[in-house]
DSSP file (Angstrom, degrees, kcal/mol; ACC not computed):
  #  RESIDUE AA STRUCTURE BP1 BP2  ACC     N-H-->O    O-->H-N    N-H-->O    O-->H-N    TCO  KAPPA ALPHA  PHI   PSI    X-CA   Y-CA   Z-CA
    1    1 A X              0   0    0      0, 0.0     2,-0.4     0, 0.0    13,-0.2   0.000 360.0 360.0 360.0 139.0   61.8   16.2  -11.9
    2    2 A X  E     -A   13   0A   0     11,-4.8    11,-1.4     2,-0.0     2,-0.5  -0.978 360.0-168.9-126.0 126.6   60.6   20.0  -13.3
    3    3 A X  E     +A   12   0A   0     -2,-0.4     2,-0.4     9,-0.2     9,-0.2  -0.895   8.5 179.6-119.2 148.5   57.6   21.3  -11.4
    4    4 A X  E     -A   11   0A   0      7,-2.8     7,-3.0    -2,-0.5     2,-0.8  -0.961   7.2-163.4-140.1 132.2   56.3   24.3  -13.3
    5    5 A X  E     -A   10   0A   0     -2,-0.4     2,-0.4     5,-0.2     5,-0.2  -0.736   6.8-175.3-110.3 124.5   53.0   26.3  -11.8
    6    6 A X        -     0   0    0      3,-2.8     3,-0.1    -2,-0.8    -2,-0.0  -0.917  51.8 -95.2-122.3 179.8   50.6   28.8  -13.5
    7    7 A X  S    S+     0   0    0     -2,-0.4    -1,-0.1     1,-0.2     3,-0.1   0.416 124.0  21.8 -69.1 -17.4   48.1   30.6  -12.2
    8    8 A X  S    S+     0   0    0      1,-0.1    76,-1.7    75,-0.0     2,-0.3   0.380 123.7  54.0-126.9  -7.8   45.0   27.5  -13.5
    9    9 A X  E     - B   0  83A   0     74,-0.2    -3,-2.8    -3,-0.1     2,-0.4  -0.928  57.0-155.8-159.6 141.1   47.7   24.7  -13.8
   10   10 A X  E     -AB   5  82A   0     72,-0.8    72,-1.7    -2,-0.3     2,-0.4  -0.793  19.6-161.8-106.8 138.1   50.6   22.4  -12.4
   11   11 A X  E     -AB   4  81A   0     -7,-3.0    -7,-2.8    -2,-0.4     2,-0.2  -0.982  10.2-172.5-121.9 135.6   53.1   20.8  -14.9
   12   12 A X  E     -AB   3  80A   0     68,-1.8    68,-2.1    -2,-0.4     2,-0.4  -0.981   7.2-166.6-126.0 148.7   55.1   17.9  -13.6
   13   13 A X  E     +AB   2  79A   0    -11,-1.4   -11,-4.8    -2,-0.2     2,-0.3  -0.999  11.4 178.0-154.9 126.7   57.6   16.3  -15.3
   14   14 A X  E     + B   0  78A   0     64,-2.1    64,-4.1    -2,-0.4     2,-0.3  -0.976  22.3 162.6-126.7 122.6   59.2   12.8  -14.3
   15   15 A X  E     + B   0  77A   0     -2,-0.3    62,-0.2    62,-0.2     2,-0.2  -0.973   9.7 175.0-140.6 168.1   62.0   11.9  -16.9
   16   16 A X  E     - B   0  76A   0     60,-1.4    60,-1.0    -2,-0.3    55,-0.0  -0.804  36.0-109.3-152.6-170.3   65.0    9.2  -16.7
   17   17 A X        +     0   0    0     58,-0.3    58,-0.2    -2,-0.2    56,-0.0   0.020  69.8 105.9-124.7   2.7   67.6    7.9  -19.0
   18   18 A X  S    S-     0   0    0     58,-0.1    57,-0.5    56,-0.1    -2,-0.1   0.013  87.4 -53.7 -91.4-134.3   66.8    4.4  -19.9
   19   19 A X  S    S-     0   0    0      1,-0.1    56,-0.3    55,-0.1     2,-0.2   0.830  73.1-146.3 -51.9 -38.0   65.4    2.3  -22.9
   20   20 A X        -     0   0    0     54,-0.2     2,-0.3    56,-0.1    56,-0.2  -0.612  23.7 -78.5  82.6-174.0   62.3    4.6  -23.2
   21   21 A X        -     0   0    0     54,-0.5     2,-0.2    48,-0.2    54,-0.1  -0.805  44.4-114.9-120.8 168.0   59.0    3.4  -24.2
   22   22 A X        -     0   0    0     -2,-0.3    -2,-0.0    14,-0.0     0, 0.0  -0.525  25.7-126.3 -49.0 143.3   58.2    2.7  -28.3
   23   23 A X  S    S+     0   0    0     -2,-0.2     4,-0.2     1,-0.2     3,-0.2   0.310 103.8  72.2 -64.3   3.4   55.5    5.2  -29.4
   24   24 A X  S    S+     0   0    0      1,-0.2     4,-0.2     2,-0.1    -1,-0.2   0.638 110.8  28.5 -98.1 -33.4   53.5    2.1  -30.8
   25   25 A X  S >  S+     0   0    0      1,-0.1     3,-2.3     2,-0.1     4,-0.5   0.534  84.8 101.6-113.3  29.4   52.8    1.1  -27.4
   26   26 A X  G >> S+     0   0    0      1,-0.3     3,-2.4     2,-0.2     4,-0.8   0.982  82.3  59.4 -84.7 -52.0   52.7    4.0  -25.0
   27   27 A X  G 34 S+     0   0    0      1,-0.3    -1,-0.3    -4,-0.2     3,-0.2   0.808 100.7  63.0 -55.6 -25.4   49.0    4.2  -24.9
   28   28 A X  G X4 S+     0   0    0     -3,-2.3     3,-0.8     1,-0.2    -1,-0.3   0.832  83.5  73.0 -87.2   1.3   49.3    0.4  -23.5
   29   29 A X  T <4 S+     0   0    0     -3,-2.4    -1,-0.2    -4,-0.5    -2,-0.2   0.604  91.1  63.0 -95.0   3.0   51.2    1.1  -20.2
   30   30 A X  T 3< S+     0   0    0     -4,-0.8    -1,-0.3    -3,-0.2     2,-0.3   0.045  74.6  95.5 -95.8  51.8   48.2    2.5  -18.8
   31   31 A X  S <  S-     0   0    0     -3,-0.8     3,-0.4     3,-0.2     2,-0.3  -0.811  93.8-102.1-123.5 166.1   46.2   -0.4  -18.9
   32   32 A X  S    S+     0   0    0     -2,-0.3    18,-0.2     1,-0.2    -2,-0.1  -0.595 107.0  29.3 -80.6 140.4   46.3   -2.1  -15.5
   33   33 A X  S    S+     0   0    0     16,-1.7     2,-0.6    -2,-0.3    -1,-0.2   0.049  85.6 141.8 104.4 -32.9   48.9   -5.3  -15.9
   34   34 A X        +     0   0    0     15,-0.4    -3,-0.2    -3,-0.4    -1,-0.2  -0.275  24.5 171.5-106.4 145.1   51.1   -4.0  -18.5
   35   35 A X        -     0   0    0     -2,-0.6     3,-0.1     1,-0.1    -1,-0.0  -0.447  25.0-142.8-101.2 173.9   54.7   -4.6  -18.8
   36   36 A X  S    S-     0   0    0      1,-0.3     2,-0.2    -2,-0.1    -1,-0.1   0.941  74.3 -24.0 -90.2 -36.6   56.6   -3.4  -22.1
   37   37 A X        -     0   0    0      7,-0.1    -1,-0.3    -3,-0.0     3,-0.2  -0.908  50.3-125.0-157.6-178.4   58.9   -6.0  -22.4
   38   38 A X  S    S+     0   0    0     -2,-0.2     3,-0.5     1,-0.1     6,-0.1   0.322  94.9  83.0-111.3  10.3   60.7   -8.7  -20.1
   39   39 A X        +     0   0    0      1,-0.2    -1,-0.1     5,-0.1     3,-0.1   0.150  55.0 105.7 -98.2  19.3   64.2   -7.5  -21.2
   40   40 A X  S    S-     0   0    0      1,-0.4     3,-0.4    -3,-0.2    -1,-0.2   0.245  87.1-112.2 -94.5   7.3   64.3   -4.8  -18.9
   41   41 A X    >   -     0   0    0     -3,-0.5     3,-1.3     1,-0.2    -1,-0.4  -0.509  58.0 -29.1  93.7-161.0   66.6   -6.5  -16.8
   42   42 A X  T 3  S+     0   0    0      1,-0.3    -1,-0.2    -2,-0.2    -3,-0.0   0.534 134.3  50.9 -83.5  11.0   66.5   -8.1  -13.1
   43   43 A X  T >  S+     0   0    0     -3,-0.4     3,-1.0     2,-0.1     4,-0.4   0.368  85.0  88.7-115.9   6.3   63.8   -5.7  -11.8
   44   44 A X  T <  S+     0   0    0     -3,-1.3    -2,-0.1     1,-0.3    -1,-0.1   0.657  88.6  57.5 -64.5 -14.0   61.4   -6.4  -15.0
   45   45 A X  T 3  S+     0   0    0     -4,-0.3    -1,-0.3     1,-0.2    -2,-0.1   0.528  96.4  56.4 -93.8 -11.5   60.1   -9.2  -12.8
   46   46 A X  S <  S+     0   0    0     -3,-1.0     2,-0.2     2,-0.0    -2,-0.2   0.547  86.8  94.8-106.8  17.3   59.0   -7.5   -9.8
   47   47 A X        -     0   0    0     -4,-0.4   -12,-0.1     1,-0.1    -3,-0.0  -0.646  55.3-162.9 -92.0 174.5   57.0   -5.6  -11.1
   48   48 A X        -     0   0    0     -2,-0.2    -1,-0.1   -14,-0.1   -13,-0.1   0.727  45.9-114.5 -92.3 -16.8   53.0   -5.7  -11.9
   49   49 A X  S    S+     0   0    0    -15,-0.1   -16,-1.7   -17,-0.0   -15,-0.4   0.687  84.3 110.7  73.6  32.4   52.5   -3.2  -14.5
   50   50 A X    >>  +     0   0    0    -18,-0.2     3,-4.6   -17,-0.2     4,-2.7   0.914  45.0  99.0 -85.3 -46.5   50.2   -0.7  -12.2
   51   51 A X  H >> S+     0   0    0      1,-0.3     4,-2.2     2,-0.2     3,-0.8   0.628  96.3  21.4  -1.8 -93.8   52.6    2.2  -11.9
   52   52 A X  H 3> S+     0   0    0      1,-0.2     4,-0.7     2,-0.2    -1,-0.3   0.493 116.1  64.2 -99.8  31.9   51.4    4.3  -14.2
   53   53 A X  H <> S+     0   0    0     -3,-4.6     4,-1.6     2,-0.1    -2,-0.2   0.637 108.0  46.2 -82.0 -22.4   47.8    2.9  -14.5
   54   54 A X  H <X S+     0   0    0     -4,-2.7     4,-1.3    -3,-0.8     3,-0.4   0.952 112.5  60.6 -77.3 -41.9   47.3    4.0  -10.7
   55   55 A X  H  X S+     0   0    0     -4,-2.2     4,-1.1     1,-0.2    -2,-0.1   0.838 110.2  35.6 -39.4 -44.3   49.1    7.3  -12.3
   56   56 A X  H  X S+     0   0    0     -4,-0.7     4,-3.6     1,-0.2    -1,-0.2   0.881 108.7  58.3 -62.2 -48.4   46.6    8.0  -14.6
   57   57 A X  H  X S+     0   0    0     -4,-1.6     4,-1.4    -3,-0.4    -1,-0.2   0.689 115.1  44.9 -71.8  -5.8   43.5    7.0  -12.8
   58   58 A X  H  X S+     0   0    0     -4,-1.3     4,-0.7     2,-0.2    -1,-0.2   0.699 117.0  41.9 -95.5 -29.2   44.6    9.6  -10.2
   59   59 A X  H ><>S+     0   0    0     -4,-1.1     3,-1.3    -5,-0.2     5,-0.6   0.995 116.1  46.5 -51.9 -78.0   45.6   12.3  -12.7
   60   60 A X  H ><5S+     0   0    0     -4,-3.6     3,-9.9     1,-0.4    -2,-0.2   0.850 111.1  58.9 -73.5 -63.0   42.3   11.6  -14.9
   61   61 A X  H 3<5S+     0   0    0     -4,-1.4    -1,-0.4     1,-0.3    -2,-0.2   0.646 107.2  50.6 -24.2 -56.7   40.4   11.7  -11.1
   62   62 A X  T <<5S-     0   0    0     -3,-1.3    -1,-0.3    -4,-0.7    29,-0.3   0.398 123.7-102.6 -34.7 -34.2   41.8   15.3  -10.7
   63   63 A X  T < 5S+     0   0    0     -3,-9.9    -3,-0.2    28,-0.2    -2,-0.1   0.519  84.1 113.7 127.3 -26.6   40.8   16.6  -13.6
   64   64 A X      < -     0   0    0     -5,-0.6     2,-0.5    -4,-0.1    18,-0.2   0.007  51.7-129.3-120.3-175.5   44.4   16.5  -15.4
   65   65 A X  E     -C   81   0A   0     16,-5.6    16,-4.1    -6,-0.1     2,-0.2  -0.982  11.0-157.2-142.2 169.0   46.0   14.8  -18.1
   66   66 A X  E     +C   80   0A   0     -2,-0.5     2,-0.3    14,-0.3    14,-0.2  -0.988  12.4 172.5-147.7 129.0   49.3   12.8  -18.6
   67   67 A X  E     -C   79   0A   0     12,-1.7    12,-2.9    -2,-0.2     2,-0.3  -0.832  22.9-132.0-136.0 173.6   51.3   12.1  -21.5
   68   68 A X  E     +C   78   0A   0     -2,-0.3    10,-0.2    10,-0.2   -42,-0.1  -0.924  25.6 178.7-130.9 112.9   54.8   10.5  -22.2
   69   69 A X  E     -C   77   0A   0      8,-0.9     8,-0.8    -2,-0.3     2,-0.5  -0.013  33.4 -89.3 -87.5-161.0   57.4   12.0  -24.5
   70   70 A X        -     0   0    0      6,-0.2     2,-0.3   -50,-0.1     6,-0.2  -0.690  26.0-152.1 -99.6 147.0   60.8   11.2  -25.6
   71   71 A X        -     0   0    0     -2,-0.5   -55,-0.1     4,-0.3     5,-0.0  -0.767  39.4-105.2-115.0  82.1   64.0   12.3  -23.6
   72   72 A X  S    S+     0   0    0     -2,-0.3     2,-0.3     1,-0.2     4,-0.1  -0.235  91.6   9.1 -53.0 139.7   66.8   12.6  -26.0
   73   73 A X  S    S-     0   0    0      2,-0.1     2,-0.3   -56,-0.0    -1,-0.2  -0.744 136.7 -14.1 -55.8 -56.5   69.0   10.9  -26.4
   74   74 A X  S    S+     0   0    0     -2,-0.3     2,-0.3    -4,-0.1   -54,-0.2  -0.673  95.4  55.4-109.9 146.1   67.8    8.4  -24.3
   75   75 A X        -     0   0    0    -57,-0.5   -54,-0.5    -2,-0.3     2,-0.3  -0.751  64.4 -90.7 141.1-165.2   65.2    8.2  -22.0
   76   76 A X  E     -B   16   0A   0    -60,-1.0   -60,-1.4    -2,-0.3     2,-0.5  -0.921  24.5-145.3-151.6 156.5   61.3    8.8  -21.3
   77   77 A X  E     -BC  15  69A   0     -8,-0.8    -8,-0.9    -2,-0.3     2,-0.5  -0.920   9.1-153.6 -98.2 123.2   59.7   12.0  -20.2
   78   78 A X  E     -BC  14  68A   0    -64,-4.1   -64,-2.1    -2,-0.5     2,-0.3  -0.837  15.7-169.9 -68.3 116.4   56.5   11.6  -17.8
   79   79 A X  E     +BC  13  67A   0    -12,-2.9   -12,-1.7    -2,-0.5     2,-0.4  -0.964  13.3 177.2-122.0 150.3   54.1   14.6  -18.0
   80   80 A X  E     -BC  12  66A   0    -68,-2.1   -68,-1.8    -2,-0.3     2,-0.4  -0.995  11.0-164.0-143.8 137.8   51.3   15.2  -15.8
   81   81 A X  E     -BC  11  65A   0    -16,-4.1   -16,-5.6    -2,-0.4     2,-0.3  -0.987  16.5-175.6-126.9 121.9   49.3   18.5  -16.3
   82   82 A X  E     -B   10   0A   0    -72,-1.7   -72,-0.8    -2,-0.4     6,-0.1  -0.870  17.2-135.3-126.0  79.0   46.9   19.2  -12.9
   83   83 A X  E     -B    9   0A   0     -2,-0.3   -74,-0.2   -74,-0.2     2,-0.2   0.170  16.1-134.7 -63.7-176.0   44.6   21.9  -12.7
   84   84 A X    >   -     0   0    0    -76,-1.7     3,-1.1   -21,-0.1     4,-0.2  -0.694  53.1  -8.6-107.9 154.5   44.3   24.1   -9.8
   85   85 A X  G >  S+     0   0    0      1,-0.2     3,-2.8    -2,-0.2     2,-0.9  -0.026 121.7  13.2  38.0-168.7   41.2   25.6   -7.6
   86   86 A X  G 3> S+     0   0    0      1,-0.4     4,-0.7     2,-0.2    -1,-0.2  -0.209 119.8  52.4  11.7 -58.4   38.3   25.1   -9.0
   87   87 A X  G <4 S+     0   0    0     -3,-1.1    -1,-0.4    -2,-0.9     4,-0.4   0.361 109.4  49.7 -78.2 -11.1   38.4   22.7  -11.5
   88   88 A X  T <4 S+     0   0    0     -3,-2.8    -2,-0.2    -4,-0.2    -1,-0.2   0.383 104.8  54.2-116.3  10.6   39.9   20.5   -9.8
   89   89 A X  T >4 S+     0   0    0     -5,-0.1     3,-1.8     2,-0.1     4,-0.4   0.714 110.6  53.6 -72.7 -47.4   37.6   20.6   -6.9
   90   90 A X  T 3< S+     0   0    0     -4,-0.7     3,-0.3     1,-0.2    -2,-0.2   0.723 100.5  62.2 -66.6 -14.1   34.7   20.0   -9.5
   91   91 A X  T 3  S+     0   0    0     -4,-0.4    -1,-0.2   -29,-0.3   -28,-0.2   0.426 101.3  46.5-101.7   4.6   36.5   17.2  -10.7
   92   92 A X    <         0   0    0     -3,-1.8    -1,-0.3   -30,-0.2    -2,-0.2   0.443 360.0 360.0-113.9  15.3   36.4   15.0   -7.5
   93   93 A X              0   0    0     -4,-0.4    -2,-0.1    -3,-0.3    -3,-0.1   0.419 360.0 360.0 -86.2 360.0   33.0   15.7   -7.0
């Protein structure tokens, strides 16, 4: 995990080392329910597919945006960009 701050904004960055996502579907693991595949091994069944639909609505709540890159070789990168002060007071209001 890389926390990075400026002075209007927090960058967080959650990355790991498996499969990755496809870019053809990245837009769909934030819908509430979905999983990417069932081949993900023996913990691809306990999950629901919320993860990062709660991520998002909590981001988006904030103010902030979230995107998912690539992690070479392998992997996927989580990014979550969160302002600070102000704007992000106006944005739970």
């Amino acid at each position: 995990m890389v926390l990075t701050a400026t002075d209007d904004a927090v960058l967080i960055e959650v990355s790991d080392n498996g499969p990755g996502i496809l870019e053809t579907v990245r837009a769909r693991v934030f819908e509430p329910f979905y999983k990417v595949d069932a081949s993900r091994g023996a913990n691809a069944r306990r999950g629901f597919g919320l993860g990062l639909s709660i991520v998002a609505d909590v981001v988006h709540g904030h103010g902030g945006r979230i995107a998912l890159d690539d992690n070479r070789p392998t992997g996927l990168v989580v990014k979550v960009d969160l302002p600070r002060g102000l704007v992000a007071a106006e944005a739970m209001s």
